[in-house]
N, C-alpha and C positions, 0 to 999 in steps of 0.2 A: 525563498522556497526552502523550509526547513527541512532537512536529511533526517528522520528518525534512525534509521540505519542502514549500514550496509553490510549483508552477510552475503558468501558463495557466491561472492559477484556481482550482488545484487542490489541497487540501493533501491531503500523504500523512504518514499517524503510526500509532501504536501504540498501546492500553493497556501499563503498569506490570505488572500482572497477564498477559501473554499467554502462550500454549497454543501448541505448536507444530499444527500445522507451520505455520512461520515466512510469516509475510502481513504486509499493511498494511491499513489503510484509509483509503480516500479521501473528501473532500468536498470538496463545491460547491455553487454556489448553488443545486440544480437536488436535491441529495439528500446520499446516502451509499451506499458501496460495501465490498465486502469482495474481497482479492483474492490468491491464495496466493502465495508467492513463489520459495520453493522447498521441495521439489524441482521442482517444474512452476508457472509462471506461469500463473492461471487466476483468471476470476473466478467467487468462491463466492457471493456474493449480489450483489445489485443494488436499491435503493428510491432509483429516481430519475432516477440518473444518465443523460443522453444518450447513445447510441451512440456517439457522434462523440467523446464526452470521456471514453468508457470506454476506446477504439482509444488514445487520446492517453494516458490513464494508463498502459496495458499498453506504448506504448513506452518510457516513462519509465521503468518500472520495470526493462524489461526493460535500458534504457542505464544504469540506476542497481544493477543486479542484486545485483552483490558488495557493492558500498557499503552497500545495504539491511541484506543479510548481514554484515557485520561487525558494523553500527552493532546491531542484535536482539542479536546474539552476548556483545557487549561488557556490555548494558544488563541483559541477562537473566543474565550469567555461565557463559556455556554454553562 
């Protein structure tokens, strides 16, 4: 399960096995989260997560967007 990063506590990764369409998921102390990436930034589930640290993931991803997008792209051979 590759880790793209972990900022504010927060890691964001992948399963080896994933399904589009292209998401992460995030954890923290507090749960896990699932969250799409593209085409539309949304989050698909939630078990835990704070609001305040969901807001913080969704800008991350959204200032990491492309990066996200490459790095799936690359991993998964798409």
């Amino acid at each position: 399960m590759p880790t793209l990063f972990e900022l504010f506590g927060i890691r964001f990764y992948f399963y080896s096995d994933e399904h589009l369409p292209i998401h992460v998921h995030i954890q923290n102390g507090d749960g896990r989260a699932k969250v799409n990436v593209y085409p539309t930034i949304e989050v698909v589930s939630n078990n835990g997560i704070r609001p305040k640290d969901i807001k913080k993931a969704l800008v991350i991803i959204e200032t990491y967007q492309d990066d996200i997008i490459d790095v799936w792209r690359k991993y998964h051979g798409e």
